[in-house]
KOLGU-866788 format. One line per 8 residues: number of its first residue (from 1); their letters; for each residue x, y negated, z of C-alpha. Coordinates in nm, 2 decimals. Each point is the difference from the previous one (the first is absolute). Layout:
! KOLGU-866788
NUM	A	X,Y,Z  ... $
END
This chain:
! KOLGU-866788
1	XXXXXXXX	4.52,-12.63,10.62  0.30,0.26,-0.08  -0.11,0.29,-0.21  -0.02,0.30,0.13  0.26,0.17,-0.22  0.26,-0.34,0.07  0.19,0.22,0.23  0.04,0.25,-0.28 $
9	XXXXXXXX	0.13,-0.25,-0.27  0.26,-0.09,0.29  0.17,0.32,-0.11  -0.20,0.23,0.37  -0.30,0.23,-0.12  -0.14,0.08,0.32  -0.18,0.30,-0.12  0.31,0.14,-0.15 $
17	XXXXXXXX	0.16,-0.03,0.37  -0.36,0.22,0.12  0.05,0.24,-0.33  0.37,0.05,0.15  -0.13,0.07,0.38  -0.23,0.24,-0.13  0.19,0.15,-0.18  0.29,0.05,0.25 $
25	XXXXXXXX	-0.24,0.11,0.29  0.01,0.39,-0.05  0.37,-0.02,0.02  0.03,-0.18,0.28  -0.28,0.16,0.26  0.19,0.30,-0.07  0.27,-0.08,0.21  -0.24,-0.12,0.32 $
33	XXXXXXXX	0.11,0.21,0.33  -0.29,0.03,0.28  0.23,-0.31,0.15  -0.15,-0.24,-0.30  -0.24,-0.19,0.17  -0.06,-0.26,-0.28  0.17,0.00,-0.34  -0.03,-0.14,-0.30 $
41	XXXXXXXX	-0.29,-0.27,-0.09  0.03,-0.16,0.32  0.12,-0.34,0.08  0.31,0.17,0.20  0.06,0.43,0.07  0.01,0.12,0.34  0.18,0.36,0.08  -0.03,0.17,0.35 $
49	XXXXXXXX	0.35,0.15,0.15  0.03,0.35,0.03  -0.07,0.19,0.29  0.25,0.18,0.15  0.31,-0.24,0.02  0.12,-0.12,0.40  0.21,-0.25,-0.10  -0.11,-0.12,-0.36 $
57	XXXXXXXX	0.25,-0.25,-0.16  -0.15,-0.13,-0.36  0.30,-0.02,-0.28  -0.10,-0.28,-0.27  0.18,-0.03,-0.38  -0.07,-0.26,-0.28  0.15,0.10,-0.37  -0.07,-0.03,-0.34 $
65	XXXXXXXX	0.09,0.20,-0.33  0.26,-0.29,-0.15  0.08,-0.03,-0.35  -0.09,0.35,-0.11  -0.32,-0.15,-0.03  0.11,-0.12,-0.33  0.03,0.32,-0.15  -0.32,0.12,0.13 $
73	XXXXXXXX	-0.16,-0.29,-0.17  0.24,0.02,-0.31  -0.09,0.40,-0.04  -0.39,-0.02,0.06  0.04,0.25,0.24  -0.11,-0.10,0.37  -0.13,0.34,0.16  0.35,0.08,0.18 $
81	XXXXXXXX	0.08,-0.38,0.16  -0.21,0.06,0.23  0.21,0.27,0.16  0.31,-0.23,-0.05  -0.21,-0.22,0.23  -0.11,0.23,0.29  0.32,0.16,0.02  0.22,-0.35,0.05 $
89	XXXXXXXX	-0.24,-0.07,0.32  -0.05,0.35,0.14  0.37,0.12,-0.08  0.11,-0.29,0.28  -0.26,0.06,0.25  0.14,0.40,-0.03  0.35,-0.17,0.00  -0.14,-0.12,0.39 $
97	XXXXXXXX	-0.13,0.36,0.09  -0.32,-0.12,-0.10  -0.33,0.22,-0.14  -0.20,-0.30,-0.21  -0.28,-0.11,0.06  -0.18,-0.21,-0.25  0.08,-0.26,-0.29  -0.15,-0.26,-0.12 $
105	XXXXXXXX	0.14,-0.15,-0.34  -0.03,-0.27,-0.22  -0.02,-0.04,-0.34  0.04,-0.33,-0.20  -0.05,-0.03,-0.40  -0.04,-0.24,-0.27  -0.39,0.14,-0.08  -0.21,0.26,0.18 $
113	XXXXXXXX	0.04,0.32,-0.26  -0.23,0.24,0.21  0.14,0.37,-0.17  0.35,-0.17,0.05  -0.05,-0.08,0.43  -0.20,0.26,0.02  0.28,0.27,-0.14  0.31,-0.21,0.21 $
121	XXXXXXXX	-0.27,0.04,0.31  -0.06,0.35,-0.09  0.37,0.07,0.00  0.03,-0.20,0.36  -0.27,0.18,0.14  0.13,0.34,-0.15  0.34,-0.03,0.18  -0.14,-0.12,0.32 $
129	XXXXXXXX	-0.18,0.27,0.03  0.30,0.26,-0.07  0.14,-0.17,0.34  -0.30,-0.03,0.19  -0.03,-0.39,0.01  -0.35,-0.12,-0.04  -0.03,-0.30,-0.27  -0.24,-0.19,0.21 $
137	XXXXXXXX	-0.01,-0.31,-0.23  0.17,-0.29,-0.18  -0.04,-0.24,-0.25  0.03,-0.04,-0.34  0.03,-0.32,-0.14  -0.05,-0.12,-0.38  0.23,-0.34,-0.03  0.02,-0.13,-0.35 $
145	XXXXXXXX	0.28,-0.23,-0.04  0.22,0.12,0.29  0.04,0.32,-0.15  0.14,0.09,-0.39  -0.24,0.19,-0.27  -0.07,0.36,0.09  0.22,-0.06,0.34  -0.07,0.07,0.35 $
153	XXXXXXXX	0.20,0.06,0.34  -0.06,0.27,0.29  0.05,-0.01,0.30  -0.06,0.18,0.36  -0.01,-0.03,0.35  -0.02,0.36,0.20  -0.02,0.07,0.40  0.15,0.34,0.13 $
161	XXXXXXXX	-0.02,0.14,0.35  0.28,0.15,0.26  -0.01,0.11,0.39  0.29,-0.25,0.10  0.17,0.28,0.14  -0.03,0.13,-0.37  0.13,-0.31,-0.22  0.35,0.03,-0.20 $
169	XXXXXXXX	0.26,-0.31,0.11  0.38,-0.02,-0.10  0.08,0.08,0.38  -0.17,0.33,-0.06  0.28,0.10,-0.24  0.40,0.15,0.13  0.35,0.08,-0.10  -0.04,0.39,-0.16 $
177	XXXXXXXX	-0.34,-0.07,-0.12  -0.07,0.19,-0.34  -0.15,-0.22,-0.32  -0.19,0.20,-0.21  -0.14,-0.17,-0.34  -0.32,0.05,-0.14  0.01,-0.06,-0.37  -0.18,-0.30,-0.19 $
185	XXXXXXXX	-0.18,0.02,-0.30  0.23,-0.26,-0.20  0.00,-0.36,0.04  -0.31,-0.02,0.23  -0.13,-0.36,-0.01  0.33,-0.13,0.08  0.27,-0.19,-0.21  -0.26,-0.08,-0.33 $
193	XXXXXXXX	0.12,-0.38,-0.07  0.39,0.15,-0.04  -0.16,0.31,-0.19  -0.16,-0.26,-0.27  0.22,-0.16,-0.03  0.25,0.25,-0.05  -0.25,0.18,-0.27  -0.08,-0.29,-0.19 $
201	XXXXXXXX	-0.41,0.01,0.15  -0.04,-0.37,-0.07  -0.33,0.05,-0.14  -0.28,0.31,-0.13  0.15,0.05,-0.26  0.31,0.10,0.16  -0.14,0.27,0.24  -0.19,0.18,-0.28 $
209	XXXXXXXX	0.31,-0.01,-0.18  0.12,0.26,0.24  -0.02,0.42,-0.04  -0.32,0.08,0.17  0.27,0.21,0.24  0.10,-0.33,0.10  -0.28,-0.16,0.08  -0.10,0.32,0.21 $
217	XXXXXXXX	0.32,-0.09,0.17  -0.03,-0.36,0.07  -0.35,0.06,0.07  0.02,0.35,0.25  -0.16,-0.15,0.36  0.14,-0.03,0.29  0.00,0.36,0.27  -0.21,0.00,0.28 $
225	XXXXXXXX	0.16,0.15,0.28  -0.28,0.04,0.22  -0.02,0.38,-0.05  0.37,0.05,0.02  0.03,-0.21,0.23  -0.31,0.01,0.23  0.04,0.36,0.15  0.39,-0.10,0.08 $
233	XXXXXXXX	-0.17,-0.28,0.20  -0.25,0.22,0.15  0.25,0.22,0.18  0.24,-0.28,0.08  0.29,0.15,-0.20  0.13,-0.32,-0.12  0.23,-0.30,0.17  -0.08,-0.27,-0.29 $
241	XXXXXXXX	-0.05,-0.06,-0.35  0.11,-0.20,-0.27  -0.25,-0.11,-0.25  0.21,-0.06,-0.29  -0.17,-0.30,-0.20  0.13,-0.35,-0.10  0.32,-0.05,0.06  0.11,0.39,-0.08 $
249	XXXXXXXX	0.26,0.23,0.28  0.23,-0.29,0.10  -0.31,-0.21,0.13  -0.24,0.26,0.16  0.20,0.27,0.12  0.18,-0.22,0.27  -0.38,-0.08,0.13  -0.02,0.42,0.11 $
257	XXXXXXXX	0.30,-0.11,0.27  0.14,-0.20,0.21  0.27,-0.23,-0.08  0.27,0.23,0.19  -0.08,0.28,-0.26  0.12,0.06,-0.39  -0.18,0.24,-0.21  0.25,0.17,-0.19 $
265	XXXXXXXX	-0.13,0.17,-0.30  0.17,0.27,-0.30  -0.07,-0.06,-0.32  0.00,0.33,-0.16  -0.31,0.07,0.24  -0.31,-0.13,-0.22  -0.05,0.00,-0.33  -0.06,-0.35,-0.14 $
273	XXXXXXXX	-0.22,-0.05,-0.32  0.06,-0.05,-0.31  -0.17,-0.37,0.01  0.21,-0.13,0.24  0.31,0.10,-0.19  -0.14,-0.11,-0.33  -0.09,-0.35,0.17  0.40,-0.04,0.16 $
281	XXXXXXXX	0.13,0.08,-0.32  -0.18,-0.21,-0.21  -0.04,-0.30,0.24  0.42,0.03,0.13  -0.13,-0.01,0.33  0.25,0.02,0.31  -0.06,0.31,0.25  -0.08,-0.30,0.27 $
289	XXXXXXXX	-0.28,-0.11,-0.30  -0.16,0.33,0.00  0.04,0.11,0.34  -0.15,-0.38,0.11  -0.27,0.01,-0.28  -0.14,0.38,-0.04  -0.09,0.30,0.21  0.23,0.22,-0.25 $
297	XXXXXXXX	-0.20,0.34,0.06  -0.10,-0.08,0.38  -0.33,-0.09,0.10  0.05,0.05,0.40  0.32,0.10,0.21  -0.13,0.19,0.29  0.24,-0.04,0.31  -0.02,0.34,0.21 $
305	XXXXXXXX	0.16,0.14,0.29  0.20,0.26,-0.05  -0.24,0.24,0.25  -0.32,-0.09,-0.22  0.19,0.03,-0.30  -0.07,0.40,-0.08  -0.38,-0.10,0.08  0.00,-0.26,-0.24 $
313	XXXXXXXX	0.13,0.22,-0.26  -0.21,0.29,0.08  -0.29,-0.27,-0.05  0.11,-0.16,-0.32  0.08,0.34,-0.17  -0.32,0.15,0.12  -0.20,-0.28,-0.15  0.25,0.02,-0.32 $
321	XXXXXXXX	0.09,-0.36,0.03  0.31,-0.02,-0.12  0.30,-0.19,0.21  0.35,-0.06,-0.01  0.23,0.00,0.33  0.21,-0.29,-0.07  0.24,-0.07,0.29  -0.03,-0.12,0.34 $
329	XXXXXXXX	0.00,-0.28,0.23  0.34,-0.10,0.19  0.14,-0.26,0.25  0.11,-0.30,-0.19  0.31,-0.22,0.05  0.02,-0.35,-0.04  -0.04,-0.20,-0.35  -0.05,0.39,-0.11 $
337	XXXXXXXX	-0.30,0.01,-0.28  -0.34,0.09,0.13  -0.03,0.24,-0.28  0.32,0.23,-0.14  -0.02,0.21,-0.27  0.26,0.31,-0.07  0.10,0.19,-0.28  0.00,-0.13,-0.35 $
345	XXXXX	-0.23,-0.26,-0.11  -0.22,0.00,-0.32  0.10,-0.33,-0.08  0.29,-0.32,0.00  0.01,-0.20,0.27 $
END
C-alpha cells in the first residue's frame, strides 16, 4: 500500500495547494459580479451574460506575462505581476471594443509556496477588479521537475463583451482619422528576453545588482486601459485601437487599419522614456529593432474621427488621463510602409 504522504515526497503537498486556495479566496470573491453563477472550487465556473445587450457578440484573449517573470522571481517581489497579467488580456478585448468579462488564469510552479500564490493571486484578482472582470477560477499547479527552483509561469485567458454593431474592425478606420497616444508605463511585459540580455540579467545576482530605481523600472506593470478607455467605448467615440504589445508600433499599429491606410506619425509628439533610450544606446539597437521590439512610451494608439475627436479630448482631459495627438491616418500608395514616421528620429536607422 502507498503511504499516505508518497505523493508529497514526489515533490506535490496537497495541503500546501488547499493552504494556497484558502488563502487566495478573499481576493478573488471580491471580484464576483451578480453574473457569477459558480466560481471558484468548482469542477468548472459558470457566468451568466448581461442583460441588456440585442445583439451580444463574446470577444475571447489568451496571454501570458513572458520573461518578466524572471525578474519578478529574481526580485522576490510578486504583488504587481499580476496586473502585468490582467492587463495583456483585457487591453486586447478593449483593443476589440470590448468591456471584459471574466478571467480565469493559471498558475504553474516548481512547489506550492501558499503566501507566494496567494500574493501573485492577490495581485490578479486586485487588477481584475480595477476593470470589472470577475476572476471566476483557475488552476494552480505545483510541478516539480518541469519547472526551475523558486520558478513559476502565469498565464490568462479573459472573455469581454460587444453589441456587434459596437465591436472595433480595421474597416471601421478612414483616410483623415486622428491617432491619439495614450502613454505606457515603460516597457510593459513586452521585449524582456532582448532587455536581459541587453543588461547582463543572466541570473539573481544580476537583477539585485541593479539601483533599486531600476528595478522599479524593469518591474513598473503594465496600464490598464479599461478606465481610459471604457467610457471612450461607451459613447462610441472611437474607430479602432491598437494594443501596442509584442512586436512594438511597426507590428500592431497596422492591425487599427486596413491595408489601404498608413499611419503616419511625428516624432516630436510623445515623450519617450528614459529606459527605452538607455536600452538603444546600450544594446546598438537599429530604429527598426526598437520600433519592432518595444512600445517606446505608447501603450494604445487610439484611431478617432476627426468629428469625435474634440469629445475624446474633452473626455481624456476631464478624467486627467494624459494623451498625446500623434498624427493621422492617410490613403496609402503601393509598396508605401504601413507605418511612416516624420520629423527627426531619436535613433540610427
Amino acid at each position: 500500500m502507498m503511504r499516505e504522504d508518497a505523493y508529497a515526497q514526489a515533490g506535490v503537498n496537497i495541503e500546501a495547494g488547499n493552504q494556497a486556495v484558502e488563502a487566495m479566496q478573499t481576493a478573488v470573491e471580491a471580484t464576483y459580479s451578480s453574473e457569477v453563477v459558480a466560481g471558484l472550487g468548482g469542477f468548472g465556473a459558470a457566468f451568466a451574460l448581461p442583460k441588456g445587450y440585442q445583439e451580444p457578440v463574446l470577444v475571447s484573449s489568451a496571454d501570458g506575462v513572458g520573461t518578466k517573470l524572471l525578474l519578478a522571481i529574481a526580485s522576490d517581489q510578486h504583488a504587481t505581476i499580476g496586473q502585468d497579467l490582467v492587463a495583456m488580456v483585457t487591453n486586447d478585448l478593449l483593443a476589440q471594443g470590448a468591456t471584459p468579462l471574466f478571467l480565469l488564469d493559471y498558475l504553474g510552479l516548481d512547489k506550492m509556496r501558499p503566501q507566494t500564490v496567494a500574493t501573485i493571486v492577490a495581485g490578479i484578482a486586485k487588477a481584475a477588479k480595477q476593470v470589472g472582470a470577475a476572476l471566476i477560477g483557475g488552476e494552480s499547479a505545483e510541478l516539480p521537475g518541469l519547472y526551475a527552483n523558486h520558478h513559476y509561469d502565469l498565464a490568462a485567458f479573459g472573455v469581454g463583451i460587444v453589441e456587434r454593431g459596437a465591436m472595433l474592425t480595421p474597416a471601421n478606420a478612414q483616410a483623415g482619422d486622428i491617432l491619439i497616444g495614450l502613454p505606457s508605463s515603460g516597457l510593459h511585459a513586452n521585449g524582456y528576453s532582448l532587455v536581459r540580455q541587453i543588461l547582463g540579467l543572466k541570473t539573481r545576482t544580476d537583477f539585485q545588482g541593479l539601483t533599486t530605481s531600476e528595478q522599479v523600472t524593469l518591474l513598473r506593470p503594465t496600464i490598464l486601459y479599461g478606465p481610459q478607455v471604457g467610457p471612450l467605448l461607451d459613447k462610441h467615440l472611437l474607430a479602432s485601437i491598437a494594443n501596442i504589445t509584442g512586436g512594438g508600433l511597426l507590428e500592431n499599429l497596422p492591425r487599427a487599419y486596413g491595408s489601404q491606410l498608413k499611419a503616419e506619425l511625428n516624432w516630436d509628439t510623445w515623450p519617450i522614456p528614459p529606459i527605452f533610450q538607455r536600452l538603444q544606446a546600450r544594446g546598438q539597437l537599429s530604429q527598426t529593432d526598437m520600433l519592432r521590439t518595444f512600445n517606446n512610451g505608447l501603450g494604445m494608439i487610439l484611431v478617432v474621427h476627426p468629428q469625435n475627436l474634440a469629445a475624446v479630448k474633452q473626455d481624456l482631459a476631464k478624467a486627467a488621463y494624459p494623451f498625446y495627438e500623434l498624427g493621422a491616418i492617410t490613403a496609402r500608395q503601393q509598396q508605401e510602409p504601413s507605418v511612416v514616421f516624420k520629423g527627426r528620429a531619436p535613433w540610427p536607422n
